[in-house]
Each structure stands twice: as structure tokens, then as C-alpha cells.
C-alpha positions in Angstrom: -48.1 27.1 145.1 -50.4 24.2 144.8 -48.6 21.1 143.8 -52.2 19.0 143.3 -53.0 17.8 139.9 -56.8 17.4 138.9 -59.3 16.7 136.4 -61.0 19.4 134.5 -64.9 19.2 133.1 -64.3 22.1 131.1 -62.3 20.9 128.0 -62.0 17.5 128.5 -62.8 14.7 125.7 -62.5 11.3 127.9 -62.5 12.5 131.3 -60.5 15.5 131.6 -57.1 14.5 132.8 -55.0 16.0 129.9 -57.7 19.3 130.5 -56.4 19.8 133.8 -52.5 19.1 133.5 -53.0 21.9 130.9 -55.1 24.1 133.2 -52.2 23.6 136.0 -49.0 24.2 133.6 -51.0 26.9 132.1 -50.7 25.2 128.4 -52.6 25.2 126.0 -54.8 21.7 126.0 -54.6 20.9 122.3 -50.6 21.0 122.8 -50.6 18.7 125.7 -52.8 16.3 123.7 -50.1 16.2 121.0 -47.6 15.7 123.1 -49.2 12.8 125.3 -50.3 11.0 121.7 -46.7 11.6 120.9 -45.3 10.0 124.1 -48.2 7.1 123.8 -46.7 6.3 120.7 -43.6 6.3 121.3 -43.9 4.4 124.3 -45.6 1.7 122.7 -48.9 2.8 124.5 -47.6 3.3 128.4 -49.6 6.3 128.2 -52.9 5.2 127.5 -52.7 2.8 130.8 -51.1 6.0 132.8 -54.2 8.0 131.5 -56.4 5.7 132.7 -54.7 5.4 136.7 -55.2 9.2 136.7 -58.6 8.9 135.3 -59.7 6.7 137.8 -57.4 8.5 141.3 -57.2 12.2 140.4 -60.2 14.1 141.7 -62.0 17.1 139.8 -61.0 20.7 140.2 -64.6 21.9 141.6 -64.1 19.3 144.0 -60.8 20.5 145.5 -62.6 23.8 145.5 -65.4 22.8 147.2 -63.2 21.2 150.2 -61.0 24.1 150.3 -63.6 26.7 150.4 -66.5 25.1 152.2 -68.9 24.9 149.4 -69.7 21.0 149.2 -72.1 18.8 151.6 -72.0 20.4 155.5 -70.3 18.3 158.0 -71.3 18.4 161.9 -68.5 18.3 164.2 -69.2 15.5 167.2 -69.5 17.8 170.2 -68.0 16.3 173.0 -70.8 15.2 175.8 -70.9 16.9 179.3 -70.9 15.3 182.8 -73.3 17.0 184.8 -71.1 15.4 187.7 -68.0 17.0 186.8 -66.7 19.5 188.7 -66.5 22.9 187.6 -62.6 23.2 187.4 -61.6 19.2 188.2 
């Protein structure tokens, strides 16, 4: 089971944090925006500064994807360079 949490572009309203918690837990998104204006509130606004560290660390969804599965920018691996004085086995 993946235990990342992400951002999602699909769905989102300020920059998809609430989106992807309810992609993850498999929730609908308009419930976990009640509930987070619920617990801002009743947290005297803790929330909104929480929403905004996750806003600004959590990476997108397409982006986890794209490292998992090879799809983002190519990387070159740093062959190591050979000695044409080394000895075949030493």
C-alpha cells in the first residue's frame, strides 16, 4: 500500500491538497472540504496554516507517477571511466 500523500490538479480549488487526501482515502472531496472547514473552525484556524505547509511540501500526483514509472525528464547515469592501463583481471 502506498502511504504518500499528494496534491491532485483534478478537483482542486487552491492548490489541490484537500483533492488528493480525498483521492487517497477514497472520499468524496466535497466531504473532506466540510470536514477540514469544520476542524479550521473549530481550531480557531490551525487548519488554514496546516493547509498551507502541505501546499507548499506535498508534491503532485502526476509527479510521483512520473518518477515511479519513468515518464518525466531522462537522467544519464555517470558511467564509470576505464584505464586503458588496467589489467584485464587486476
Amino acid at each position: 500500500m502506498n502511504t504518500k500523500f499528494y496534491k491532485l490538479r483534478r478537483n482542486r480549488m487552491v492548490s489541490g491538497v484537500l483533492a488528493g487526501l480525498s483521492d487517497k482515502w477514497k472520499l468524496d472531496v466535497t466531504l473532506v472540504r466540510f470536514l477540514f472547514s469544520i476542524f479550521t473552525v473549530a481550531n480557531f484556524g490551525i487548519g488554514v496554516i496546516i493547509y498551507i505547509i502541505l501546499a507548499s511540501i506535498l508534491p503532485t500526483k502526476e509527479e510521483i507517477e512520473a518518477e515511479m514509472y519513468g515518464t518525466g525528464p531522462r537522467k544519464r547515469k555517470e558511467a564509470e571511466a576505464i584505464d586503458d592501463n588496467d589489467g584485464w583481471f587486476w
